[in-house]
C-alpha positions as CSV (number, residue, x, y, z in Angstrom):
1,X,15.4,-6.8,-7.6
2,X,16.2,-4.4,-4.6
3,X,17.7,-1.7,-7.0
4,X,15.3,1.5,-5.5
5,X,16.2,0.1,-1.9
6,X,20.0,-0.1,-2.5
7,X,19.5,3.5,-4.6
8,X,17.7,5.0,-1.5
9,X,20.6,3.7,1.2
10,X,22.7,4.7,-0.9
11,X,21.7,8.1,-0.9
12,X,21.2,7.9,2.4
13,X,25.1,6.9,3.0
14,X,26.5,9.3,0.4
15,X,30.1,10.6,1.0
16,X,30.7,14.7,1.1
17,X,32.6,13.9,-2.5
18,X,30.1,12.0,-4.2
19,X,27.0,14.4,-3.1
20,X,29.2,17.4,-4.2
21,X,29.4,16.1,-7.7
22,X,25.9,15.0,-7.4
23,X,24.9,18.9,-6.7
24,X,26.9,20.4,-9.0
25,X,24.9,18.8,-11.8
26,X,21.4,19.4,-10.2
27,X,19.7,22.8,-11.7
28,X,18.4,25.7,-9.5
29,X,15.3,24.5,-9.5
30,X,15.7,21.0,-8.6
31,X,17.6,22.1,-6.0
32,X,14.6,23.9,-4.5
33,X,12.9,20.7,-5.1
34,X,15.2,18.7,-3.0
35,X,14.6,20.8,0.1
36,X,11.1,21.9,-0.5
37,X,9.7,19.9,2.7
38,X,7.3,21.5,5.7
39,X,6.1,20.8,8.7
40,X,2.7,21.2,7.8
41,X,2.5,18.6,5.3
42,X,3.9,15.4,6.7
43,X,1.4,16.2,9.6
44,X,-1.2,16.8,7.0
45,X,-0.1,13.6,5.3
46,X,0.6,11.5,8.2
47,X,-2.9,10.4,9.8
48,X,-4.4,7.0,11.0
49,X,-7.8,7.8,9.9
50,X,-10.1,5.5,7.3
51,X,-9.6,5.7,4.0
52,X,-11.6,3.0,2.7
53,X,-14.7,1.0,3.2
54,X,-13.6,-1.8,1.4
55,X,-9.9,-3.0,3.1
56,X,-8.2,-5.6,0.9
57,X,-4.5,-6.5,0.6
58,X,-3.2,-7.7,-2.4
59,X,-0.1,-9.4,-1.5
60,X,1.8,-11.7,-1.0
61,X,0.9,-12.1,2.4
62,X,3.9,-14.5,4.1
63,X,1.9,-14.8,7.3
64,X,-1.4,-13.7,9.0
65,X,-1.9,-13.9,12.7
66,X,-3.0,-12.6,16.2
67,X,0.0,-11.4,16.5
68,X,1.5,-10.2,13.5
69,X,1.2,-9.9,9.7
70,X,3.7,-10.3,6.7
71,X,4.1,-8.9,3.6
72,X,6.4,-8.6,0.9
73,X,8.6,-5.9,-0.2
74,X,10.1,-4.5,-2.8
75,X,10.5,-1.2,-5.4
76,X,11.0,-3.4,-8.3
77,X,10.2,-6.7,-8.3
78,X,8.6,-7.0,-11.3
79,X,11.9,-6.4,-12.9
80,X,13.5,-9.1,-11.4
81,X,15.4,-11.4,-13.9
82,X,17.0,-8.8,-15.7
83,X,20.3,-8.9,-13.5
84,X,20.3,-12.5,-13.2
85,X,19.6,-13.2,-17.4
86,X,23.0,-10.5,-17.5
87,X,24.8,-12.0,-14.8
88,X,24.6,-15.6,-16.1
89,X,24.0,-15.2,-20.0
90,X,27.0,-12.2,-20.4
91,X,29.4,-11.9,-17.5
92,X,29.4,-16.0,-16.3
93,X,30.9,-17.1,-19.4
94,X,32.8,-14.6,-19.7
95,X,35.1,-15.1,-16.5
96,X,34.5,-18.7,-17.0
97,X,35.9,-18.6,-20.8
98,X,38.7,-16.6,-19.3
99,X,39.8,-19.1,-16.5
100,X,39.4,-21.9,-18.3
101,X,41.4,-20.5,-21.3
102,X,44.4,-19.2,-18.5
103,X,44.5,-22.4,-16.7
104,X,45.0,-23.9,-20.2
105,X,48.0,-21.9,-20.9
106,X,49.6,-22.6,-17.6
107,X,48.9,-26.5,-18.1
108,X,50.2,-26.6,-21.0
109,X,53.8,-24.9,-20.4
110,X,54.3,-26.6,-17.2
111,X,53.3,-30.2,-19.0
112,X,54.8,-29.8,-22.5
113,X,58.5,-28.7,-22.4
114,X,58.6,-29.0,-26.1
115,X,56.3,-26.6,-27.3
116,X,56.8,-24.4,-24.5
117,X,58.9,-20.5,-25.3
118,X,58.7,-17.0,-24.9
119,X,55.8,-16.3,-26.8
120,X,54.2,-19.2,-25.2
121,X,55.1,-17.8,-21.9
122,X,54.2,-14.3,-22.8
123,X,50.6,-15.5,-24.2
124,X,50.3,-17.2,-20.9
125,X,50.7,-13.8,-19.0
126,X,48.4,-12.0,-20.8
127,X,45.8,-14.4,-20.6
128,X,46.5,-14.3,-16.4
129,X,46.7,-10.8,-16.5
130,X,43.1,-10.5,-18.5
131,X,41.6,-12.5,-16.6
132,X,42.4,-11.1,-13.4
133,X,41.5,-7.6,-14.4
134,X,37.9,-9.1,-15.3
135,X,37.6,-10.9,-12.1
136,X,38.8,-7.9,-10.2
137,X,36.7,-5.7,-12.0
138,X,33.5,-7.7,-11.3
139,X,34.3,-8.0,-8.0
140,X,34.7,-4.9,-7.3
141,X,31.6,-3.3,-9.5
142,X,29.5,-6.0,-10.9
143,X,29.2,-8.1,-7.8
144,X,27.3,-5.3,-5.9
145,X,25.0,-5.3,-8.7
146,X,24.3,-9.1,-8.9
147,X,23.5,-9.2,-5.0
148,X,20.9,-7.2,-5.9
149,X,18.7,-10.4,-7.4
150,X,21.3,-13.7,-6.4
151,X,23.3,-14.4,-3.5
152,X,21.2,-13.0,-0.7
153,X,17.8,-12.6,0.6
154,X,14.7,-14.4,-0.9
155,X,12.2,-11.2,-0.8
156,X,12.3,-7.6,1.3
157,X,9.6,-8.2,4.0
158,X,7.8,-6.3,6.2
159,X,6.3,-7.4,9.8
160,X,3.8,-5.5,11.5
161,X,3.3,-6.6,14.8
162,X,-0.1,-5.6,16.6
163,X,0.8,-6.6,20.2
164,X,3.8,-4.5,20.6
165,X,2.8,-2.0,17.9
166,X,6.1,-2.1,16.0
167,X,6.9,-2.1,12.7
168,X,10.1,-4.2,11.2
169,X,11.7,-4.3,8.0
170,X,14.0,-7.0,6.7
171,X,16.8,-6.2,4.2
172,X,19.6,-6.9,3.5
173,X,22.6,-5.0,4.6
174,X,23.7,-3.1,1.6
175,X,19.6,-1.5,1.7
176,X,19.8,-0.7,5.0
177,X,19.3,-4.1,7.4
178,X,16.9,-4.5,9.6
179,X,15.1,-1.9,11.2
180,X,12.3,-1.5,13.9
181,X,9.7,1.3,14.1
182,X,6.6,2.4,16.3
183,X,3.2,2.1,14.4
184,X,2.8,4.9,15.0
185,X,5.4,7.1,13.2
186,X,4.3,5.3,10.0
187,X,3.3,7.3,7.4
188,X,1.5,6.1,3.5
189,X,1.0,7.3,0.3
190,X,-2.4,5.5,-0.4
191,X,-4.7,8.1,1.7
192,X,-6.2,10.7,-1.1
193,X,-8.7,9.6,-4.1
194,X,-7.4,12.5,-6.0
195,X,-4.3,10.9,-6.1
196,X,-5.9,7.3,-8.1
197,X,-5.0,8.6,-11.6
198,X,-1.4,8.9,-10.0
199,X,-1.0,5.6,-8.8
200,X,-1.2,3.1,-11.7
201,X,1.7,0.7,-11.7
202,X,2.6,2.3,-8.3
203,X,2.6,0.4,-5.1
204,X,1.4,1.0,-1.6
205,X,4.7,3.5,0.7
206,X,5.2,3.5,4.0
207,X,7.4,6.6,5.0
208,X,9.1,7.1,8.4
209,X,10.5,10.6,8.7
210,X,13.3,11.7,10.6
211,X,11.0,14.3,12.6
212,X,9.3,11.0,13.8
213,X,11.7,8.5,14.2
214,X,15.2,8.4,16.3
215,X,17.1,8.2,12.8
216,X,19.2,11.1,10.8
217,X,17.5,9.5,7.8
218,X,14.3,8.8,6.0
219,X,13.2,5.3,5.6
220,X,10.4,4.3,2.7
221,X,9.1,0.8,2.3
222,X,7.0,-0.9,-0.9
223,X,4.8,-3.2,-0.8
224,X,3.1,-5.8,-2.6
225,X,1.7,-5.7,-5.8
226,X,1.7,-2.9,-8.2
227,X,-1.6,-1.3,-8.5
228,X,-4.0,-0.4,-10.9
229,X,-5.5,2.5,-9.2
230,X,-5.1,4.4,-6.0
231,X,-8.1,3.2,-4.9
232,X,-6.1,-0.2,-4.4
233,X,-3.7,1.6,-2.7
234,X,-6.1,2.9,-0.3
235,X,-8.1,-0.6,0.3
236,X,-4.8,-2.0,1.4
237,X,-3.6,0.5,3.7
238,X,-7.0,0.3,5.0
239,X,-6.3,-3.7,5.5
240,X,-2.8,-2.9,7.7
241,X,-4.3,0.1,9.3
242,X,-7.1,-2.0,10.4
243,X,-5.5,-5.3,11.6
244,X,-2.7,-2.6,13.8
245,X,-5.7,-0.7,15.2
246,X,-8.5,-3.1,15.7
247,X,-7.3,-6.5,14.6
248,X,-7.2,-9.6,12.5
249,X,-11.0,-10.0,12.8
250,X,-11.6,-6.6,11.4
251,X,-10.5,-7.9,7.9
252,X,-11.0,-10.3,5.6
253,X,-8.5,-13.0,5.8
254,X,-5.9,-13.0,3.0
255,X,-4.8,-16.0,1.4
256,X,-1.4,-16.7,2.1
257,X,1.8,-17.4,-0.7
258,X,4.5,-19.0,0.0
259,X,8.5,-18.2,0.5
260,X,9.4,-21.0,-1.6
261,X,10.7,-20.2,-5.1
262,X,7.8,-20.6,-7.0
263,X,7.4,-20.7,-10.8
264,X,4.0,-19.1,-10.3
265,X,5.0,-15.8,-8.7
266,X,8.3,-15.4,-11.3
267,X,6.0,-15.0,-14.1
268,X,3.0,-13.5,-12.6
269,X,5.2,-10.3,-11.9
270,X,6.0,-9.7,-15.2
271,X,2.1,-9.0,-15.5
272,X,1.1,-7.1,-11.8
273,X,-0.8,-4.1,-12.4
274,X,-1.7,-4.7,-16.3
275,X,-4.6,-6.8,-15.5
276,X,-7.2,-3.8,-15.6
277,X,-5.1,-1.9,-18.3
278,X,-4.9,-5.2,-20.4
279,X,-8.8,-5.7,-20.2
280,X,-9.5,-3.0,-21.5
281,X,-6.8,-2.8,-24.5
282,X,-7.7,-3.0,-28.0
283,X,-7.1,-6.2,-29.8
284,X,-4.2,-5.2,-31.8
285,X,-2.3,-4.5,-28.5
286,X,-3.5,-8.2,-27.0
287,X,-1.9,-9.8,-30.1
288,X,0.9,-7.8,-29.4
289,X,1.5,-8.9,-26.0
290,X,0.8,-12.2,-27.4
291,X,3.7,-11.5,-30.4
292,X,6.4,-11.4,-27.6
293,X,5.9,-13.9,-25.1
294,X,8.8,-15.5,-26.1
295,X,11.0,-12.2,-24.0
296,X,8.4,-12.8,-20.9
297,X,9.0,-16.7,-21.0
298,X,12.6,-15.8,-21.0
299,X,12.8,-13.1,-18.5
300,X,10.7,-15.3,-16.0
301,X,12.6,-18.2,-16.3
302,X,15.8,-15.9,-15.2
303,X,13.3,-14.3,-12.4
304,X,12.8,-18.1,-11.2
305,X,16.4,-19.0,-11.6
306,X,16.7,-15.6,-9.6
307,X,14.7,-16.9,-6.7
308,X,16.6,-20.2,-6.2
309,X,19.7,-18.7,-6.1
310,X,18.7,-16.7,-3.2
311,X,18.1,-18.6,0.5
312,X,14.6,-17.7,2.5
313,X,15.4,-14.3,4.8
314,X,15.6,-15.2,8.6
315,X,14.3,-12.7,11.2
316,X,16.2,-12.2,14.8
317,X,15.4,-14.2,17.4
318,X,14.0,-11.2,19.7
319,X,11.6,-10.2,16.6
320,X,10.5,-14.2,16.0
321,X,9.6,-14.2,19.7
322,X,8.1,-10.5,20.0
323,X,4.6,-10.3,20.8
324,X,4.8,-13.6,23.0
325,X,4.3,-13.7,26.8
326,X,7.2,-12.9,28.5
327,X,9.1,-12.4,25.5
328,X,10.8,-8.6,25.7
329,X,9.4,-5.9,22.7
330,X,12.4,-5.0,20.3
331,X,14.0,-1.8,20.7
332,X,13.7,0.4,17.8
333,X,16.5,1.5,15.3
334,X,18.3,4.5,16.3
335,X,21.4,5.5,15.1
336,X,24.4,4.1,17.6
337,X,22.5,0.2,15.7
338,X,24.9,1.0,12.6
339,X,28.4,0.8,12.4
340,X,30.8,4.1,13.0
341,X,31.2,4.7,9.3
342,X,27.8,4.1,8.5
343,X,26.9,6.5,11.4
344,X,29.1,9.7,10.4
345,X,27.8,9.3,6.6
346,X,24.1,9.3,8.0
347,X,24.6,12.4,9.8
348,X,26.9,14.1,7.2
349,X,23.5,13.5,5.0
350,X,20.8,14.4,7.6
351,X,20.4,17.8,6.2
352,X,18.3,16.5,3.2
353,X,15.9,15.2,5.2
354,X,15.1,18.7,7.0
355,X,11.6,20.1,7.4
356,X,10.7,23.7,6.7
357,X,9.1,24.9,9.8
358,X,4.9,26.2,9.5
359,X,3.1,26.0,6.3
360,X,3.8,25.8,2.5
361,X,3.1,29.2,1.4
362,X,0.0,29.1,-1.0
363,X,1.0,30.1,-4.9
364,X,1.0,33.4,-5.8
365,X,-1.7,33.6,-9.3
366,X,0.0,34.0,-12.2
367,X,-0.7,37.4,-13.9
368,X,-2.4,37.0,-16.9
369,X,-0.2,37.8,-19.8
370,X,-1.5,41.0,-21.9
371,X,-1.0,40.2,-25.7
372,X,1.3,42.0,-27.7
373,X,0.2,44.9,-30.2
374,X,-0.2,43.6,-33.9
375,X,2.5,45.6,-35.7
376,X,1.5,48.1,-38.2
377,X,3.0,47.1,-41.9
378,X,4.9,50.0,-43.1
C-alpha cells in the first residue's frame, strides 16, 4: 500500500485552492508547527557518523552487491490487502452486477419485440444511466485509490549505489517517480538512542531536504521492516551507512528475498514489529491473537492477491547500467525532470519546506504557578 507516499506527493503537488482550505482548518498552533524548521537542526540531524556497533538490515534486501544494494520501500505495507479485499469484495461486483444487469435490459428489448414498451425502455435507461454514474465515479475517485495496492508496481524500492554514490528511488508516478540523489544529502531518523522508546512499529527514514537537494520539495523514503526499537533503526542505518562509506565487506551479508509474489511475505507483514511485543504479552492477549486469525488469514490472502495483480518494478536503463565501466553516472532529479504542471505546483508549495535561519531558541522555564489563597468561610 503506497498511501503515506501518494499522501506526501500529494502534499507536495497541492493546488493554491486546496492548501487554502487545508489552512483555514489548521489551528494557530499547528500552524507554527508547520513552519517550525531551523537551520541548525537538519545540520545537527544530518551526520554520517556511527551509530551502532552492531549493523544489521532487516529487509527485504532485493539485491546485494559491489556495486549496489536494494531494499524495499514502503510507509505502509503491512496494511496491504485492505484496498484490494474493498476493491474486489465491494466495488467489483458492484459494477459487474450493474453491467451485467444493463446489458440484460438492452438484450432483451432489442431481441424480444413482444415484451418490449415504455417502461421497458425506461427501466433500460435507468439501469444505463446507474451504471454509468458508478463507473464514472470509480473512475474518477476510486481508481486512484486501487492503484495504490493493484495495477502498478510490485514494491517501492530503493537503490544505493556505492560507486557513483547516488541514491535512487523507484515509484510510481502518482508518489513522485523516480528520483536520483547524492549520498550525501541523505539524511535518517535512526541516529539517537533516546529516541528507541519512539520508534516501535516505526521504520527506518531517509529525508532529503530542499536546502540539500536541487528540488522545491522534501523527499522521505521508508524502509523495510517495522521495528521494534530504535535500536533496530540504528543497526540498519548503520548497515547502509557502512556498505556507502566502506563497503560490502564491512557488513554482514543479508539474505536476500525475492520480487516474486510470495505467500510468505503477504502474511508475514501482518506480524512485522510484534515479534518482541508478542513475546513478551500475557497469555490472555496470545489467545487473543489466536481468537482472530481468521481476519489475518483473510487480509493476507487479499495482500497476496494484491501482489499478483501488480507486475515486478523496472529501473531505467542508465540506473541498471550505473556503476559499470564506461557506463555514464545518472544525473540527479532537479526540478525541469517533471512535467510543467507538476513543476509550477512544486514551486507554488516550496514555502513549506523553508528553514528558519540560526538556532531553535532554547524554552523559556515555565514560572512556577503560586497557589491560590484558601477562601475564608463567611
Amino acid at each position: 500500500m503506497y498511501l503515506i507516499e501518494w499522501g506526501f506527493w500529494r502534499m507536495a503537488t497541492q493546488s493554491e485552492s486546496a492548501r487554502d482550505a487545508l489552512e483555514a482548518e489548521m489551528t494557530p498552533a499547528e500552524k507554527r508547527a508547520d513552519q517550525d524548521f531551523y537551520q541548525r537542526d537538519l545540520e545537527e540531524e544530518m551526520h554520517f557518523q556511527s551509530v551502532s556497533e552492531t549493523p544489521h538490515t532487516r529487509g527485504p534486501v532485493f539485491a546485494f552487491n559491489e556495486i549496489f544494494l536494494e531494499i524495499r520501500c514502503g510507509g505502509s505495507e503491512e496494511k496491504r490487502g485492505l484496498i484490494t479485499l474493498a476493491t474486489l469484495g465491494g466495488i467489483a461486483p458492484i459494477i459487474v452486477m450493474s453491467a451485467i444487469m444493463t446489458i440484460g435490459f438492452i438484450w432483451m428489448d432489442i431481441t424480444d419485440h413482444e415484451s418490449r414498451s415504455l417502461i421497458t425502455i425506461l427501466t433500460t435507461l435507468i439501469m444505463l444511466f446507474i451504471s454509468a454514474t458508478i463507473f464514472y465515479l470509480y473512475s474518477k475517485y476510486g481508481i486512484h485509490l486501487t492503484r495504490l495496492e493493484m495495477l502498478t508496481s510490485r514494491h517501492l524500492l530503493i537503490r544505493f549505489n556505492r560507486i557513483t554514490q547516488q541514491v535512487h528511488l523507484h515509484r510510481p508516478s502518482y508518489c513522485g517517480g523516480i528520483v536520483t540523489f547524492p549520498w550525501k544529502t541523505t539524511g535518517s531518523t535512526g541516529l539517537y538512542p533516546e529516541d528507541d522508546s519512539l520508534s516501535v512499529g516505526m521504520r527506518l527514514g531517509l529525508i532529503w531536504h530542499p536546502s540539500r537537494t536541487s528540488l522545491p520539495h522534501i523527499e522521505i523514503a521508508l524502509l523495510g521492516k517495522q521495528g521494534q526499537g530504535g535500536s533496530e533503526l540504528r543497526d540498519e542505518w548503520e548497515f547502509i551507512r557502512r556498505y556507502m562509506e566502506e563497503g560490502p565487506h564491512a557488513v554482514p551479508r543479508p539474505r536476500l528475498s525475492t520480487q516474486l509474489p510470495s505467500p510468505i511475505q503477504a502474511f508475514s507483514a501482518q506480524f512485522e514489529g510484534l515479534g518482541r511485543f508478542f513475546r513478551n504479552s500475557s497469555w490472555l492477549f496470545k489467545l487473543v491473537m489466536l481468537m482472530v486469525w481468521p481476519a489475518f488469514v483473510i487480509i493476507g490472502s487479499a495482500h497476496w492477491i494484491s501482489l499478483l495483480l501488480c507486475w515486478r518494478p523496472r529501473w531505467p536503463k542508465v540506473i541498471r547500467e550505473a556503476g559499470l565501466p564506461g557506463k555514464p553516472v545518472p544525473s540527479p532529479t532537479t526540478v525541469s525532470d517533471y512535467p510543467p504542471e507538476i513543476q509550477e505546483r512544486l514551486l507554488a508549495n516550496a514555502d513549506r519546506w523553508q528553514l528558519k535561519p540560526g538556532k531553535r531558541p532554547e524554552k523559556k522555564p515555565r514560572k512556577p504557578r503560586t497557589p491560590k489563597a484558601p477562601k475564608t468561610p463567611t
